[in-house]
C-alpha positions as CSV (number, residue, x, y, z in Angstrom):
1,X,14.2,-10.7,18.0
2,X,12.3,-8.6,21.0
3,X,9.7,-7.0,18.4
4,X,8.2,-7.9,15.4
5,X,8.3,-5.9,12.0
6,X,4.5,-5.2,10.5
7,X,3.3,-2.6,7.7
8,X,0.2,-1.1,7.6
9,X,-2.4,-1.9,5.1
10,X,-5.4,-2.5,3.4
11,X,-7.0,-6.2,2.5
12,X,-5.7,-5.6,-0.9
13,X,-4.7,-9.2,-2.2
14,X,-1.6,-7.5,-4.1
15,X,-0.4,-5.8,-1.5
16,X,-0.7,-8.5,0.9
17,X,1.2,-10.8,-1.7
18,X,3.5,-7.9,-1.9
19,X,4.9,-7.9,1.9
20,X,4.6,-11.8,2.2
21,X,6.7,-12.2,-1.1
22,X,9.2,-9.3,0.3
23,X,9.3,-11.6,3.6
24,X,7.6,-9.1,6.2
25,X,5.4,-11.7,8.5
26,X,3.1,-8.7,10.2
27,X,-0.1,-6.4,8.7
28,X,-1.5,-3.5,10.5
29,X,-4.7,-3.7,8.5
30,X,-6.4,-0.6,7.8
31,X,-10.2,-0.7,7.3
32,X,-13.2,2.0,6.7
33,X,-16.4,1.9,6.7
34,X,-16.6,0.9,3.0
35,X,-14.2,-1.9,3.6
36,X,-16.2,-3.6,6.5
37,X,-19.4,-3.5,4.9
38,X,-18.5,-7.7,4.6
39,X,-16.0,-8.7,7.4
40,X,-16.4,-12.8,6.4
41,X,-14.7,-11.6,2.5
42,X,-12.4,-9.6,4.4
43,X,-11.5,-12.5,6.3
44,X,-11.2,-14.4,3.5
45,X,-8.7,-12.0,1.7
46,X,-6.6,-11.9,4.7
47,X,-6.4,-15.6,5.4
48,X,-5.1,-16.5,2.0
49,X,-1.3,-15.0,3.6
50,X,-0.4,-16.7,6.7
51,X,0.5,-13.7,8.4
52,X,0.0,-12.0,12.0
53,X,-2.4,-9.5,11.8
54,X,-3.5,-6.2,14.0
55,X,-6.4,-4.3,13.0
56,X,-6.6,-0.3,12.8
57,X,-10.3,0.4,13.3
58,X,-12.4,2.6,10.7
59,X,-12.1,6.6,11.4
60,X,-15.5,7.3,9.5
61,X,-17.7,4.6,11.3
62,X,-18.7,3.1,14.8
63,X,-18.9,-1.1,14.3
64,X,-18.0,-2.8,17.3
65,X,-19.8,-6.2,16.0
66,X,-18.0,-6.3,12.7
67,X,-14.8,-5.7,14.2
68,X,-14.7,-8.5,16.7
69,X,-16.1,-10.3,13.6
70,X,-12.7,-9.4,11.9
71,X,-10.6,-10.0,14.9
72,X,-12.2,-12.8,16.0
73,X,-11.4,-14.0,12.3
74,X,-7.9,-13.1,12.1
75,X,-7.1,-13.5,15.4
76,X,-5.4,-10.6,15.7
77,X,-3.3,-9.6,18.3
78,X,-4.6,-5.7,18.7
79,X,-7.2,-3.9,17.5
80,X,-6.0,0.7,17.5
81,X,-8.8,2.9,17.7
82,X,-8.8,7.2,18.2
83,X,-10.3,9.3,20.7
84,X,-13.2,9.4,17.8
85,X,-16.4,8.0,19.9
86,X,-19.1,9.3,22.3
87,X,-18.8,7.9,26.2
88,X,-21.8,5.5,25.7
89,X,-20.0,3.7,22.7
90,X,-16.9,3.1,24.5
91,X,-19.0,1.3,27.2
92,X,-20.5,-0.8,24.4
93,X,-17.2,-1.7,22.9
94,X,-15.5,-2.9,26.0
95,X,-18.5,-4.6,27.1
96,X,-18.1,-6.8,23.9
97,X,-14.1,-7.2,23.4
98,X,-13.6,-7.5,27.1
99,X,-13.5,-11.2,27.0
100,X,-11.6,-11.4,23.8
101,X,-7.8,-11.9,23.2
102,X,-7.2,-8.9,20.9
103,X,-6.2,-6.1,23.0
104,X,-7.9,-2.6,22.4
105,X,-5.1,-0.1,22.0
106,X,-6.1,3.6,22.2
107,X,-3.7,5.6,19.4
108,X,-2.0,9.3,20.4
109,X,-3.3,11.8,17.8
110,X,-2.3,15.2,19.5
111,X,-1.0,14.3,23.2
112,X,0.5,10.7,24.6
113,X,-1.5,11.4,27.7
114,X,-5.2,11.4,25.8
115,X,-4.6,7.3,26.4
116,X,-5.0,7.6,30.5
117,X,-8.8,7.8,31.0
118,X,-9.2,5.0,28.7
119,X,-6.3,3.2,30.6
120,X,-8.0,3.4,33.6
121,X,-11.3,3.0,33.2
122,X,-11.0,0.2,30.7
123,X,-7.9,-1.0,31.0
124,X,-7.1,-0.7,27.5
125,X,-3.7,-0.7,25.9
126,X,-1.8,1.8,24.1
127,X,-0.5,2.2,20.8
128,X,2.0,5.2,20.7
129,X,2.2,6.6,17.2
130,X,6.2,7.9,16.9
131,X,5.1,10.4,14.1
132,X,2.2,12.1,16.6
133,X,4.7,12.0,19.3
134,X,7.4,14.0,17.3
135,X,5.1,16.8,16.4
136,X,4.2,16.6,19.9
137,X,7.4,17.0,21.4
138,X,9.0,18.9,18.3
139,X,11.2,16.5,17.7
140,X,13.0,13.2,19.9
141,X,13.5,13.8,24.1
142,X,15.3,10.3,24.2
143,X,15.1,10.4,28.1
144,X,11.4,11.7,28.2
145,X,10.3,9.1,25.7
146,X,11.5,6.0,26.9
147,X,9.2,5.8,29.9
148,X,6.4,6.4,27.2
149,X,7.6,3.6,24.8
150,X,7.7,1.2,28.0
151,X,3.7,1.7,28.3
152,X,3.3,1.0,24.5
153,X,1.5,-2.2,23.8
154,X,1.9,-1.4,19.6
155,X,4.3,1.1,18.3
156,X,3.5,2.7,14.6
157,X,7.1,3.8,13.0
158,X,8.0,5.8,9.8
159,X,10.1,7.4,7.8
160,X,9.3,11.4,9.6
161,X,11.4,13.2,11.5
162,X,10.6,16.7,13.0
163,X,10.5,19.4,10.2
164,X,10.6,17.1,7.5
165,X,8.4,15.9,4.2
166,X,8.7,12.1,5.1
167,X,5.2,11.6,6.6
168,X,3.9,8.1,6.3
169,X,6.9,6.8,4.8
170,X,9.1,3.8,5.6
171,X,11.6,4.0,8.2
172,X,14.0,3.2,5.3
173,X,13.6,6.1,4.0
174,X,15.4,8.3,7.0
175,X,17.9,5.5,8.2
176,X,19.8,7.4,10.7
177,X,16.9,8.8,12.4
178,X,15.3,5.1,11.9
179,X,18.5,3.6,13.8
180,X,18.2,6.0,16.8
181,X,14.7,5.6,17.5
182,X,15.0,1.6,16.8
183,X,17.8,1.5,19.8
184,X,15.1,3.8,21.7
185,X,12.7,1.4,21.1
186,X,15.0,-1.3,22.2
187,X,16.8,-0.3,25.0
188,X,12.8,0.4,26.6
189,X,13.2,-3.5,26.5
190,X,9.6,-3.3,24.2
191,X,8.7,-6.6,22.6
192,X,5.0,-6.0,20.7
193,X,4.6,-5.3,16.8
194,X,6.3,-2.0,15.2
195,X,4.5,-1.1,12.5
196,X,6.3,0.9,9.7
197,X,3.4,3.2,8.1
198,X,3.9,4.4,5.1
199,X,1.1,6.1,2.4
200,X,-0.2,3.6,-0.4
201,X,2.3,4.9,-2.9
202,X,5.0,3.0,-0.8
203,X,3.1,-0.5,-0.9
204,X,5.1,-1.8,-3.3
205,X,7.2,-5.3,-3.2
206,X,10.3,-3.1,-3.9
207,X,9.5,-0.9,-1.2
208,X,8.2,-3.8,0.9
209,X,11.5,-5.5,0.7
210,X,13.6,-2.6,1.0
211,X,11.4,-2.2,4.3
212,X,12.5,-5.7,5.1
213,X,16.4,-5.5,4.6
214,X,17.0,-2.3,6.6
215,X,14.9,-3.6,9.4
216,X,16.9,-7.2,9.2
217,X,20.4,-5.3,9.0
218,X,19.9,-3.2,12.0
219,X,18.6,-5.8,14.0
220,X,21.5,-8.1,13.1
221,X,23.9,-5.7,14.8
222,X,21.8,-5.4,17.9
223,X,20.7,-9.4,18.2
């Protein structure tokens, strides 16, 4: 297998028990301000499953120390982050992840070009969101996006397709459109997590293992 399946969410024992039990080995773990009020408990949650974790920084707070607290403690192979702080804060978070494993991956909200300053002056990674990049592009250029997906260090999947009502759900949920961009992804020859984001009311083990089968049937036809 050239990428590894993950979900997105929070350090919620159940749900964590939830995509363990249904056999996913990968969390995108969501956190807020609220949430990392106490990395070390957060830690603690989190190390109770032994699985792989990334780390999707808080949208309503700046915490640099906490995070590399968290990331640090889960060892976690990425940490995404929006275009959501001032120049001076950037400086400060580079200065303190820069000798760190986790790689800082800058997430497309509106364009999959707002990543290049950070690129180059930091030399941080990229996380291409496939939903963002749809709305973008009003839909799938297969040829346009494959050079974009080759610069990806973390992919976030789901369920949306252009024009639909399947925001943040799993990719199960569209499985043709699912299957296309899965054969995007792997014919760019990408080999990092692929998170398939879906709202909370999806977090369920059903869901979670629904998740799990689709992803394991397409990639026994392609492996």
């Amino acid at each position: 297998m050239s990428f590894l399946l993950a979900t997105k969410c929070a350090p919620d024992k159940k749900i964590l028990k939830n995509v363990k039990d249904a056999g996913i080995d990968a969390v995108e773990l969501y956190t807020s301000k609220e949430i990392l009020k106490d990395p070390k408990k957060v830690i603690e949650i989190c190390k109770e499953f032994s699985l792989k974790y990334a780390i999707h920084a808080p949208n309503d707070d700046y915490c640099p120390e906490k995070l590399a607290e968290l990331s640090i403690g889960l060892n976690a192979s990425v940490l995404v982050i929006h275009n959501i702080y001032w120049d001076d804060e950037w400086e400060k978070l580079y200065e303190i992840f820069k000798n760190m494993k986790t790689i800082i991956c800058i997430e497309n909200v509106i364009s999959a070009i707002e990543q290049n300053k950070f690129v180059r002056r930091f030399n941080f990674g990229r996380c291409l969101d496939i939903e963002h990049l749809q709305i973008e592009c009003a839909g799938v250029m297969e040829k346009e996006f494959i050079p974009v997906i080759q610069e990806a260090n973390h992919i976030h999947l789901s369920g949306y397709y252009f024009g639909s009502n399947l925001w943040h759900s799993h990719i199960h949920h569209s499985p043709e459109h699912s299957h296309s961009l899965l054969d995007l992804i792997k014919s760019a020859r990408y080999s990092f997590m692929i998170v398939s984001e879906a709202s909370v009311k999806h977090q369920t083990l059903d869901e979670f293992k629904k998740l799990n089968d689709f992803f394991k049937n397409w990639a026994d036809t392609k492996y």
